[in-house]
C-alpha positions as a Markdown table, in Angstrom:
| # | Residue | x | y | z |
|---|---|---|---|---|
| 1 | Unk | 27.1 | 17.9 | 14.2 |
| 2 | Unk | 24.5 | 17.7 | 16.9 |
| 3 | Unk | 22.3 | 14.6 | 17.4 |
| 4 | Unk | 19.0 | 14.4 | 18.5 |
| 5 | Unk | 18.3 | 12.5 | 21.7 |
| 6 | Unk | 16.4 | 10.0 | 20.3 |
| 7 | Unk | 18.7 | 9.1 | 18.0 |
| 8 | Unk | 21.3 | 8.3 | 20.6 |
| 9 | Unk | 20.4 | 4.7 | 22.6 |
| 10 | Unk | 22.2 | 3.8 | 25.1 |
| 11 | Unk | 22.4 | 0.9 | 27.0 |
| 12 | Unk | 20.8 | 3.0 | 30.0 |
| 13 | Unk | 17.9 | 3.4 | 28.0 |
| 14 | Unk | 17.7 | -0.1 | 26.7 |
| 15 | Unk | 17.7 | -1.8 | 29.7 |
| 16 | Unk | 15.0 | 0.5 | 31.3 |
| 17 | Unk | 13.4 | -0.7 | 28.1 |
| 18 | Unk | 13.7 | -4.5 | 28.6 |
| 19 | Unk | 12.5 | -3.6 | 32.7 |
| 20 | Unk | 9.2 | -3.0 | 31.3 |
| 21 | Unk | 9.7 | -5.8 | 29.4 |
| 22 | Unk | 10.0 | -7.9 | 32.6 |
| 23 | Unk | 7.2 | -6.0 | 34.5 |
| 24 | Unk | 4.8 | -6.9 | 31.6 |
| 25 | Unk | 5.5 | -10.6 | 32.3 |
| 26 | Unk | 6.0 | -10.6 | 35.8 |
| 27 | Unk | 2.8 | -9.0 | 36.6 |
| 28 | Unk | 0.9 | -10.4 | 33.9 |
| 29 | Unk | -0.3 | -7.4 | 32.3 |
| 30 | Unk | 0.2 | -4.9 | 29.5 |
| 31 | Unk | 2.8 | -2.2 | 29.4 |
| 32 | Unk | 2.6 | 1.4 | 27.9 |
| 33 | Unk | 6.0 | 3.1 | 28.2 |
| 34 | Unk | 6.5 | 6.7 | 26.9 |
| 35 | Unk | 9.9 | 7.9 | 26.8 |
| 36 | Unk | 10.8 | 11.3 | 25.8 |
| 37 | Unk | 14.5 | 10.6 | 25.0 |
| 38 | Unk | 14.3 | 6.7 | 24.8 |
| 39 | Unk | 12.3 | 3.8 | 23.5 |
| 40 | Unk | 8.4 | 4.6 | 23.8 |
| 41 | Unk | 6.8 | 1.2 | 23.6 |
| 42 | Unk | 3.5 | -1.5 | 24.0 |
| 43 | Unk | 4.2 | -4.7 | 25.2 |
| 44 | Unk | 2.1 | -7.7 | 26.1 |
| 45 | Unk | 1.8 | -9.5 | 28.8 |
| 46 | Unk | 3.8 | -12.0 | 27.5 |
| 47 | Unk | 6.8 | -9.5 | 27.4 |
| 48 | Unk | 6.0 | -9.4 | 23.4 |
| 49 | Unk | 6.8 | -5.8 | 21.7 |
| 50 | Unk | 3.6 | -4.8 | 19.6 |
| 51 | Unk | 4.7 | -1.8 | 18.9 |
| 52 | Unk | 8.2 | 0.4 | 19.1 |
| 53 | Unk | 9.4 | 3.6 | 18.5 |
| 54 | Unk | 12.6 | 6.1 | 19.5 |
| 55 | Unk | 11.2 | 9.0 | 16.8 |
| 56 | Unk | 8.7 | 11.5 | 18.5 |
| 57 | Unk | 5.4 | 11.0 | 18.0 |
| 58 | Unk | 2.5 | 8.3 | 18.7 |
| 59 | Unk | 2.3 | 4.8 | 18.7 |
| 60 | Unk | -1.5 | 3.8 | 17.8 |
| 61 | Unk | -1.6 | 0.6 | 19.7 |
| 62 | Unk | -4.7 | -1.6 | 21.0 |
| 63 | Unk | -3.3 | -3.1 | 24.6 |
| 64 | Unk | -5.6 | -5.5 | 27.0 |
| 65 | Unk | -6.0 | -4.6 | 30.4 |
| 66 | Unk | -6.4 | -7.8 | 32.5 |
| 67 | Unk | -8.0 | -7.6 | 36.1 |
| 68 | Unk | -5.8 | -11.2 | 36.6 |
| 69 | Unk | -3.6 | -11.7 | 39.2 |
| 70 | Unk | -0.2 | -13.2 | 38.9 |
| 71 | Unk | 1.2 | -14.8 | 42.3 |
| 72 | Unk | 3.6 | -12.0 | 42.7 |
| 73 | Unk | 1.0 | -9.4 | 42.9 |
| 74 | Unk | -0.9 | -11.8 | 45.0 |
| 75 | Unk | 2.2 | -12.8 | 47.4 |
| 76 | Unk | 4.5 | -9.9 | 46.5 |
| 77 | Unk | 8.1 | -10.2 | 48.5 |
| 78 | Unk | 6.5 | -12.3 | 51.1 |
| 79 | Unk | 7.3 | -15.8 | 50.1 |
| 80 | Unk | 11.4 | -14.5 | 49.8 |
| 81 | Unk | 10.8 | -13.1 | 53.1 |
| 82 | Unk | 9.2 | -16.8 | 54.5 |
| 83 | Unk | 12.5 | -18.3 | 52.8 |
| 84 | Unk | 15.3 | -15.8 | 54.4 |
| 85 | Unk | 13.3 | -16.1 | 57.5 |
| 86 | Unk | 13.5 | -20.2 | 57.6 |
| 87 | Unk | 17.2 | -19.9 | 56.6 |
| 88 | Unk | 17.9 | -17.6 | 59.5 |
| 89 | Unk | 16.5 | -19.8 | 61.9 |
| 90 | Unk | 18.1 | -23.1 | 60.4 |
| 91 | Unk | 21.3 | -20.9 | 60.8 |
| 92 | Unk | 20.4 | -20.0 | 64.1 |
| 93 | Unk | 19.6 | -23.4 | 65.1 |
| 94 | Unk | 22.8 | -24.7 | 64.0 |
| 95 | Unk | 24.6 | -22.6 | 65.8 |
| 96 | Unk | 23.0 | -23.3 | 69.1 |
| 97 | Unk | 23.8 | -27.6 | 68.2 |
| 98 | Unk | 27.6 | -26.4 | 68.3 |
């Protein structure tokens, strides 16, 4: 007997699911995620699911948009970058005392 897609989730498809549920908090804002063979889904920006579905068909949702920035889409990458970039030249440093 065939399955429909939707019925099958995997944990492919889950963890793309709880990715968005990690954008939504690490940038702060809400997340709208359509899936046509996965987990269509709002979520807050408190990584909170307010609505879910894996059946075709809509989710009528009510989602903020906030114009606030988190520091990572202030900073972005650049304050790992700072770090490797001290470590590098503690290393380097090191070496030279040697």
């Amino acid at each position: 007997m065939l399955e429909p897609i939707a019925t099958r989730i995997t944990g492919r498809v889950l963890s793309s699911f709880v990715i968005g549920r990690v954008r939504a908090i690490e940038t702060g804002r809400s997340v709208l995620r359509a899936s046509n063979g996965g987990v269509s889904a709002a979520i807050d920006r408190h990584g909170r699911v307010i609505a879910r579905t894996t059946q075709p068909g809509p989710l009528d949702v009510s989602a903020d948009f906030s114009q606030e920035q988190t520091p990572y889409l202030r900073f972005g990458n650049a304050p790992l970058w700072l770090l490797l970039a001290m470590l590098a030249a503690i290393g380097l440093s090191r070496q030279s005392w040697e």
